[in-house]
C-alpha positions as CSV (number, residue, x, y, z in Angstrom):
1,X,37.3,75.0,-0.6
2,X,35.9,78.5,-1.9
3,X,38.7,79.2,-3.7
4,X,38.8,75.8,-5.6
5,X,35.4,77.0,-6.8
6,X,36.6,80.6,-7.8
7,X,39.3,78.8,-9.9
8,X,36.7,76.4,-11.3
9,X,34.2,79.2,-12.0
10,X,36.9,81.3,-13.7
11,X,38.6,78.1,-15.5
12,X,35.4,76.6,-17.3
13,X,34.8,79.8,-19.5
14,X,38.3,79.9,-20.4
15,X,38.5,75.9,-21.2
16,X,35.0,76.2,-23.5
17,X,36.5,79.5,-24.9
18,X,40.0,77.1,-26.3
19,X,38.3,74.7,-27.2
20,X,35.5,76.2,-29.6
21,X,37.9,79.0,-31.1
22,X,39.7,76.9,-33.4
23,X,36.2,75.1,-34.4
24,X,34.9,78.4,-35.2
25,X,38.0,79.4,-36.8
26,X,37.7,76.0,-38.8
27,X,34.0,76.8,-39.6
28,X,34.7,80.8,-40.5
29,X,37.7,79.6,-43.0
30,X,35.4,77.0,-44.6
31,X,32.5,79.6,-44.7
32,X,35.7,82.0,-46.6
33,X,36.8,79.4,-48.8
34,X,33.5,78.9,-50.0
35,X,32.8,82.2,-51.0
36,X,35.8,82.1,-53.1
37,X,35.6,79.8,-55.3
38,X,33.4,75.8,-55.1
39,X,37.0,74.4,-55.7
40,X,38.6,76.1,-52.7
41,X,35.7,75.1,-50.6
42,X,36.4,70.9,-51.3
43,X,39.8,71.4,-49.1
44,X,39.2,71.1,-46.1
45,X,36.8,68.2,-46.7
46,X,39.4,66.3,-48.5
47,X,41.6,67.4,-45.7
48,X,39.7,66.0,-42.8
49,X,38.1,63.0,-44.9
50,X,42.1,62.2,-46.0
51,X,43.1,62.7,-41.9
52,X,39.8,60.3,-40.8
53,X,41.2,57.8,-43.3
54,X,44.9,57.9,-41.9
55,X,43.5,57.0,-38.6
56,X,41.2,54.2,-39.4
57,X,43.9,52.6,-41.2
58,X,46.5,53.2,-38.8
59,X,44.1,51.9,-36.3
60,X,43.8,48.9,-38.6
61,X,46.8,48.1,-39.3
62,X,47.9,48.2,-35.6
63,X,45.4,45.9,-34.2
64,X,45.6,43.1,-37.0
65,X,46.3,39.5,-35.5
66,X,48.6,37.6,-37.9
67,X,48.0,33.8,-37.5
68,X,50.3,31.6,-39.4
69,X,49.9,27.6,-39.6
70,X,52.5,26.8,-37.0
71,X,53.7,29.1,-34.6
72,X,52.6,32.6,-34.1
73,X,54.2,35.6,-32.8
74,X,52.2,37.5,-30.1
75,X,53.4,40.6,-29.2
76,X,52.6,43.0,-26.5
77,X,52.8,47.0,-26.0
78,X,55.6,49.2,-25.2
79,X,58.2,48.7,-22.8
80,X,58.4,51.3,-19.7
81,X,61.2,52.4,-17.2
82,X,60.0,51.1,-13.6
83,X,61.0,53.2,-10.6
84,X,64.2,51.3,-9.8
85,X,65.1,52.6,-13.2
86,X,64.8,48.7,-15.2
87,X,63.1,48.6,-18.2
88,X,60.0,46.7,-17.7
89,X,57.9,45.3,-20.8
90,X,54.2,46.1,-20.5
91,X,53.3,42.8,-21.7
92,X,55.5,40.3,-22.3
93,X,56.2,38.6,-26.3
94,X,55.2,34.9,-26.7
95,X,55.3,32.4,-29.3
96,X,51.8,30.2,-29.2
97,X,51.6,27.0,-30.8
98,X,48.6,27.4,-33.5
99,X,46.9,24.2,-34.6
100,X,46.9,23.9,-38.5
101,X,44.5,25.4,-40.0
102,X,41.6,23.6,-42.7
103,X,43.4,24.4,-46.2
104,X,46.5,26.1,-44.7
105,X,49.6,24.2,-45.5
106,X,51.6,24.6,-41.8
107,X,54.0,27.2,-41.6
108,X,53.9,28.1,-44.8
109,X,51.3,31.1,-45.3
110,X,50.1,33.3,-42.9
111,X,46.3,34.8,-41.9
112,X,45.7,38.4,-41.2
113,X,42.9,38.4,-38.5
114,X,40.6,41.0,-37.5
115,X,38.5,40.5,-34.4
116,X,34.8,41.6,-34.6
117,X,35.8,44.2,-31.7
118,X,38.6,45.7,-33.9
119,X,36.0,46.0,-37.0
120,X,33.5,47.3,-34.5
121,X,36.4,50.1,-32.7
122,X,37.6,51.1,-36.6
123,X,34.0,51.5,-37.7
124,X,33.1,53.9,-34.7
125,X,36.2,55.7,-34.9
126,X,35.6,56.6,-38.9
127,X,32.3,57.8,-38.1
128,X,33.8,60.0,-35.7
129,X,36.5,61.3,-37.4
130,X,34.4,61.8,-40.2
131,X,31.8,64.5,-38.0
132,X,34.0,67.7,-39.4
133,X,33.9,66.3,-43.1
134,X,30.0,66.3,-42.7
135,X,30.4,69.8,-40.9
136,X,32.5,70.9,-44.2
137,X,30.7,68.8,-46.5
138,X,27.4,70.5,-45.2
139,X,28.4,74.4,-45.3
140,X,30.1,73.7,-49.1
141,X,26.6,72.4,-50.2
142,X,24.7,75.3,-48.9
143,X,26.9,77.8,-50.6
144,X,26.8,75.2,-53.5
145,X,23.3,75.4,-53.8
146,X,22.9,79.1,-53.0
147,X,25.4,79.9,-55.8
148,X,23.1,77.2,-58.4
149,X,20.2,79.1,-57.4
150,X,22.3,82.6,-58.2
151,X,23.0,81.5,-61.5
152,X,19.8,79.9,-62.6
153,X,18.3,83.2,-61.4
154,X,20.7,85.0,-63.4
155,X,20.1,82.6,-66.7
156,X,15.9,83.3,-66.1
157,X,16.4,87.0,-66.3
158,X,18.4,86.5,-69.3
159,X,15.9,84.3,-71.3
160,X,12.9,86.6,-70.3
161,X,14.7,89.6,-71.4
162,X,15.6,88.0,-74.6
């Protein structure tokens, strides 16, 4: 039992210590690129804006429900290996009769779906993804403004000595 806590005790730090490196290594490089230039600074937030975006619509695309006017194909997840070494299906695929819908001619066109829990998941997960653009976003618009204030500085003691 003591020594499960020794291992814990000596564990935690080293967890916390790789898992905030690379978000102050993030952070640091940001802070660089932003000294540099206002143009290199708008990477990484395209970066992780462009990344947030690839998830949400992955995540969207995934969990869409297409419902034609006849039939419709439900299909379920990933097929596994059981321990007598068959290949079991996680859920199997069915074809459900759908009544016809009001305007839709049956079998004909189809309906993309997206249930309110999807919109609801996709929504959360975009806000999420999107907490290091507002990190980035944030430190390029304090050196932004610190480099505006610079220069209008600069352009007062100009017009006062002039």
């Amino acid at each position: 039992m003591a020594s499960n806590l020794g291992f814990t005790i000596v564990m935690i730090p080293i967890v916390l210590f790789m898992f905030f490196l690379p978000i102050a290594l993030l952070v640091a490089l940001q802070v660089w690129l932003c000294k540099k230039s206002l143009k290199l600074g708008l990477i990484l937030p395209c970066l992780s804006l462009g990344l947030s975006l690839v998830m949400v619509f992955s995540m969207a695309a995934f969990s869409t429900l297409t419902v034609g006017g006849g039939n419709t194909l439900v299909s379920g997840g990933a097929s596994y290996v059981g321990p007598d070494g068959q290949s079991v299906p996680a859920q199997k695929s069915e074809v459900i009769d759908v009544p016809a819908q009001e305007g839709v001619p049956r079998g004909e066109t189809e309906k993309t779906e997206f249930p309110v829990r999807t919109l609801i998941a996709v929504g959360v997960l975009f806000l999420v993804m999107n907490i290091p653009t507002a990190v980035f976003c944030g430190i390029w618009l304090h050196y932004k403004g610190r480099r505006d204030t610079a220069e209008d500085l600069k352009r007062m003691k100009i017009e006062d000595l002039g």
